[in-house]
Structure formats: structure tokens, C-alpha cells
N, C-alpha and C positions, 0 to 999 in steps of 0.2 A: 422538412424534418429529415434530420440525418441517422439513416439505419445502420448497423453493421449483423452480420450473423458470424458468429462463432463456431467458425472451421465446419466439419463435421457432423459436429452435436446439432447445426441445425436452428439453433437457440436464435433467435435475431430481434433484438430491442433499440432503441434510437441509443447514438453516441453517447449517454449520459445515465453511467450506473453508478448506485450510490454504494458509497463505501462507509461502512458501520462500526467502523473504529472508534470511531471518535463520539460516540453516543452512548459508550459504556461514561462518559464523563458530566453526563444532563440527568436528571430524572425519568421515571418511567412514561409517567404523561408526558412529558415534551416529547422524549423520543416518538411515542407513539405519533402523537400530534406532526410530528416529522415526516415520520414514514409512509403516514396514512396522507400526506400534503401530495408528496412528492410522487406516490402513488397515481393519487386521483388527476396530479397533471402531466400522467409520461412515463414516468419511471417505472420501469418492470423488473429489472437488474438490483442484485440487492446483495452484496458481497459480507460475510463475517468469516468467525474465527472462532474455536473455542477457548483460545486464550486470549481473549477479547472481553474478560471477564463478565459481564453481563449481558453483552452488544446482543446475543444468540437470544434470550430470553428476554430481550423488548421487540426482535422482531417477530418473535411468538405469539407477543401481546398484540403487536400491532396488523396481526394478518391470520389470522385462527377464524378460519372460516371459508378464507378466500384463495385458499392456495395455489390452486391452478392455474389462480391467473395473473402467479408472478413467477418468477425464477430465483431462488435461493443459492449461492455459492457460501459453501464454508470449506474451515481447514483443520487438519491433526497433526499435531505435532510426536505423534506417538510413534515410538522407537521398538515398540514391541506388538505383536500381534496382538496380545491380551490389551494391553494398553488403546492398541486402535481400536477394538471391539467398544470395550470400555466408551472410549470419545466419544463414536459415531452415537450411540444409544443416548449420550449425555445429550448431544447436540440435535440430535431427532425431538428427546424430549422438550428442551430447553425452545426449541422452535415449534415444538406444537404441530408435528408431520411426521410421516410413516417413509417420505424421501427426501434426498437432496438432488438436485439437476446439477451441482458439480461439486465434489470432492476432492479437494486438493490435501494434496502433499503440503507441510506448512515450511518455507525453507530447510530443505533436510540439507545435513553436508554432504549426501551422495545421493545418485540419481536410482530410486529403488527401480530392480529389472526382476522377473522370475525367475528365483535359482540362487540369489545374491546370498543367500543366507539369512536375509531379517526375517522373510517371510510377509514382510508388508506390504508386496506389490499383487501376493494373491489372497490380501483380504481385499484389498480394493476392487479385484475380479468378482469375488466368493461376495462379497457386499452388490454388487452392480447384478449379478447374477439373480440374489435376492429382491431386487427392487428398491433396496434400501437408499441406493444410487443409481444414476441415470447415466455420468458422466465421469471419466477419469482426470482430476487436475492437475498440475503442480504450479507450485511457487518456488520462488527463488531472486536469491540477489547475486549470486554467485555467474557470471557469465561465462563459465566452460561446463557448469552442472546443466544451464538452460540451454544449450546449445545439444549436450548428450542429450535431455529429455526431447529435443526435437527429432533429433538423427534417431533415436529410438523407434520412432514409430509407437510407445507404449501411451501417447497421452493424447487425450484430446482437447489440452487446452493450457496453455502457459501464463503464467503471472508473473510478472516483471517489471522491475519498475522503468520509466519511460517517459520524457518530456522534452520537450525544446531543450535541452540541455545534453541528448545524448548526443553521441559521439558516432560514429561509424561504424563501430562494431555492433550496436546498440540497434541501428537501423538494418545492420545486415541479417541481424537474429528476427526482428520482425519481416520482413521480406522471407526467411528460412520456414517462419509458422505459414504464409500465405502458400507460398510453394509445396509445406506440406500440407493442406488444408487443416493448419489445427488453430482453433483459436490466440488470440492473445490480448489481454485483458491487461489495460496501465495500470498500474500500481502508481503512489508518486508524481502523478501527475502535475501535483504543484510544487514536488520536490519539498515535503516537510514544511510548507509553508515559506519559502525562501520565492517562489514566483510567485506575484502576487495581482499580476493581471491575469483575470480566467480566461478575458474573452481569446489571448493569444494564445494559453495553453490550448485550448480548445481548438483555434482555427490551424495552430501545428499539426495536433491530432488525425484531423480531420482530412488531415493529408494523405493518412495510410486506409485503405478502406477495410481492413483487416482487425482493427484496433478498436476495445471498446475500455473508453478512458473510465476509470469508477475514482469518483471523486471523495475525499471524507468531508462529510457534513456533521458540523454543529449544531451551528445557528442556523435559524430562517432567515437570513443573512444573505448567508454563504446558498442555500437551497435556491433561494429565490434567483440569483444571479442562474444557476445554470438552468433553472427551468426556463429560464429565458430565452436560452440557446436552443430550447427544444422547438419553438417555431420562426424561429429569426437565428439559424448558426452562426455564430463569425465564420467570415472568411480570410484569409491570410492578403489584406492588405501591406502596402508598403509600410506606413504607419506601425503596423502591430509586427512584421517581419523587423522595422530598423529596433523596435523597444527587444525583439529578440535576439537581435547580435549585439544590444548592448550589455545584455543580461549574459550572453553565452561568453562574452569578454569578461565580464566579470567576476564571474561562479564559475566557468566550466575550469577542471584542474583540483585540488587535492582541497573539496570542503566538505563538511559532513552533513550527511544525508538526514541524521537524524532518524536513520531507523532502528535502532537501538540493541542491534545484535553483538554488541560489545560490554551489554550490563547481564550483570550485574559487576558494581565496581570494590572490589575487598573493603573500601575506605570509606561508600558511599557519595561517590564524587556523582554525579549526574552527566555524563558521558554527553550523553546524546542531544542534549541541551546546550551545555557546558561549552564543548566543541564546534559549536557552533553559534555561540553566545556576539558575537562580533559583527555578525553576518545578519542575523534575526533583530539589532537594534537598528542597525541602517533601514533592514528595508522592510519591519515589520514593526514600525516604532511603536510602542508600550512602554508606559510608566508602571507596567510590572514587570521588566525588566533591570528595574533598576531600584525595587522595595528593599529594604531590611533583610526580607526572606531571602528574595533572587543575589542579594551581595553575600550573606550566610551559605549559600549553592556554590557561587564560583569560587570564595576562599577557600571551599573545601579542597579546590585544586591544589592548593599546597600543601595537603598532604599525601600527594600522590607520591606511590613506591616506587615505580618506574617497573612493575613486575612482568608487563609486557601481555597481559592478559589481553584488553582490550582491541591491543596491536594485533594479537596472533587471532582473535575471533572478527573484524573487521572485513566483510564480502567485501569490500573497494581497497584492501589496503594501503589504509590511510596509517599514517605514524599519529597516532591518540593522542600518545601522551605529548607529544612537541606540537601538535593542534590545543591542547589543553593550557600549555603551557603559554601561548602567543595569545590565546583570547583571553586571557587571563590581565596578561602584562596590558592589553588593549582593552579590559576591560577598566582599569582603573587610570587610564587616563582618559577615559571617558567621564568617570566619577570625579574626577579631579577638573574636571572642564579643560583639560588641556587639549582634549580633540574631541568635534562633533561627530 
């Protein structure tokens, strides 16, 4: 079984935290049913959000009782002190607990320090202080904010997204959390669903011993596969390294992520899908991809303004709209059977 402990705080669960995104989109029985699975074989890590629309409030359901004997991460997106009080109280309730063992920052666009003027980095003290938190976090997709939150010294624990797909910079900021003893937690891991062998994400992973990958689960599916990892890990075979340079040839370079910090779109165009519509039929084939609905979604591209919205809020600075523009045109010679 593969451990990591996160930096400082101490915290230390096997390689394989679950990520609760994506179960504000099941019912509340399954979710539970999920949580309480993944629970019972390993999982202790258990990442939300409160704009994760309900995710907070099925792990309430599914753990009211037991709490000590798992570890809850959430996050605020609140820009105001009153607003963060506000959150934390939502998300305390909403989970069914009097703490959180980590409190993140939700991607801010600047790295809050004491003094800044928001006043946001000493509720997060004046909260920790109280009990109400355990641990100081941040998130981010921005790579010169995650880099200040390290050189800070103000956090104990980084979220970033991170997979066989980063790049150099990418691996140098994880090696910067190790050197500072502060955690760091994958976001991303399967990269929006564009990687879609786990056991290689995982044996990548597995590489940094610092790194605790938290995967989004749906289905029992998808759960079952990594609990599998929890007493048989992969290892970074030839095999699973050569499917990795083929994927890094392929993806690595100007694709979208899919994390949707570019919507809302004036027109309704679905960005984060949309943009990467081309990429997700190859290598995630679905005939809902290609419904009534899903071709109603990408014609909406041609009413895009060119207003440059998307472009200027974009953490990777990607050009959106000439991404939008190209899966578009590739979108319908796909429909046209002119190209598999």
C-alpha cells in the first residue's frame, strides 16, 4: 500500500483520495453508497467544494457519525471576510462537523498574505484558531500564484492540477512543496478525462512521494479500478511509460483542460466541453457525443462574439475562441463521416 503524508499537517492516507466533484451529478443514495464503499476499502481523503453544488452535503450524509476517522478537504471561493464566514458555517453544516482538516483557498486570482487588504488570510488564522479548521489550504491553476503560495511560507498545503502531462515547471513546483514540507494534492489527475488509462496515471504519480493524487469518482466503475491500486499499485512499467510518451505527444501543447474557469459564456456556448470536443471523441468515444443535444452545444459556437472573455480568464492561456473555432470545423467532419 502506497502512503503519502501531507507536508506538515501530518495528515497521511494511502495514494488514492477521492475527489467529490463529480457526485453532485448521481443521487444521494449512490453517492452515499460510494463514499461509504470507498471508505470501507482505504479511502480516508475526501476532497469538496462549496461550489460543488450539493457534493458537501452527500458527504454529510454519508459520514455523520464517523468523522474522525476520515479527513475532509473543502474550499471558498469568498472574496470578502463576511462572505468567508458566511461559506465556512454553510459548509461545516452542510457536512455535518464542527471542523475541516483543510481549508482551501478556491483558485483566487491572487495569493491572499496578512495585510493584502481583503482581510481573507486572517479569517483563515481567526477560523484555525477557533477549531473550526485544522489546516491552511490553497488551490490553484494559475502557476506563478502556486508558486508565491509556496515561497510564502503562509500554507500548508497546495492544489494543483498535475499528471503525466506536466511539463517541467509543473514538476519543479512539486519538488518546491517537498523542499518546503507543504503538502500537495493532484487535482486533474486524469486531466478532465482526456487520460484514460488510470493504472499509468497512477504509476506516474507515484513517482513523487509527496503527492496525494484525489481522483473524481462517479461510477462504481471508476471507484473500483482505484481501489484496486490500494493493495496491488502500478508501477511505472515500460509498457505503461511507452502509452505515456504517446499520450504526452499527443495532448501535451495548447488543449483544454476542461476546467471551466473561462464560463460563463455571454452566448452560452459551453467552453469547457466545446474546446475540447475533438480530443474527448477520439479518446473517450461516446455516442453522446455526437446526440441532437451534443450537435445543438457545438453550433452554438457560431455564435461566438470573439469578446475575448474566456481568452483573458483562461489559467493556461489558451486562445478559446480559435480552440472553439477548430473543434467546431472538426467537429462536423466528423458528422459528415469525412474523418474518424
Amino acid at each position: 500500500m502506497d502512503m503519502v503524508t501531507l507536508g506538515k499537517t501530518n495528515i497521511t492516507v494511502n495514494k488514492n483520495g477521492f475527489g467529490a466533484l463529480p457526485i453532485q451529478r448521481i443521487s444521494d443514495e449512490e453517492a452515499v453508497r460510494l463514499l461509504r464503499k470507498a471508505y470501507e476499502a482505504g479511502i480516508t481523503f475526501f476532497d469538496t467544494a462549496r461550489y460543488y453544488t450539493d457534493s458537501e452535503h452527500k458527504l454529510g450524509l454519508a459520514f455523520v457519525g464517523m468523522r474522525e476517522k476520515i479527513f475532509i478537504a473543502s474550499k471558498t471561493g469568498a472574496g470578502t471576510p463576511e462572505q468567508f464566514w458566511k461559506e465556512l458555517e454553510t459548509t461545516l453544516t452542510n457536512l455535518q462537523t464542527d471542523y475541516l482538516d483543510i481549508y482551501q483557498f478556491h483558485n483566487p486570482a491572487f495569493c491572499p498574505k496578512p495585510g493584502d487588504g481583503s482581510g481573507l488570510y486572517e479569517c483563515m488564522v481567526q477560523a484555525k484558531a477557533e477549531g473550526k479548521i485544522r489546516h491552511i489550504g490553497i488551490t490553484n491553476h494559475r502557476l506563478n500564484i502556486a508558486n508565491e503560495a509556496v515561497e510564502s511560507g503562509l500554507y500548508e498545503t497546495l492544489q494543483f492540477p498535475f499528471c503525466y502531462l506536466a511539463d517541467e515547471a509543473d514538476i519543479a513546483l512539486v519538488k518546491k512543496c517537498e523542499e518546503a514540507d507543504m503538502g500537495f494534492i493532484a487535482m486533474k489527475s486524469l486531466s478532465g478525462g482526456l487520460i484514460t488509462n488510470s493504472a499509468a496515471a497512477y504509476a506516474f504519480a507515484a513517482q513523487y512521494d509527496n503527492v496525494l493524487p484525489i481522483w473524481g469518482v462517479q461510477r462504481e466503475s471508476e471507484l473500483d479500478e482505484f481501489l484496486s491500486y490500494i493493495e496491488n499499485p502500478p508501477v511505472l512499467t515500460n509498457g505503461l511509460q511507452a502509452l505515456i510518451d504517446q499520450d504526452r505527444k499527443e495532448l501535451c501543447g495548447d488543449f483544454c483542460r476542461g476546467c471551466g474557469y473561462c464560463m460563463p459564456c455571454p452566448v452560452g456556448i459551453e467552453i469547457n466541453n466545446c474546446a475540447r470536443m475533438s480530443l474527448m471523441i477520439r479518446r473517450s468515444p461516446s455516442a453522446g457525443w455526437l446526440t441532437p443535444a451534443a450537435q445543438e452545444k457545438m453550433l452554438q459556437i457560431e455564435q461566438c462574439l470573439h469578446c475575448g472573455r474566456c481568452k483573458s480568464k483562461c489559467p493556461y492561456h489558451l486562445d478559446t475562441p480559435a480552440l472553439l473555432e477548430k473543434n467546431l470545423e472538426d467537429y462536423k467532419k466528423i458528422l459528415a463521416g469525412k474523418i474518424d
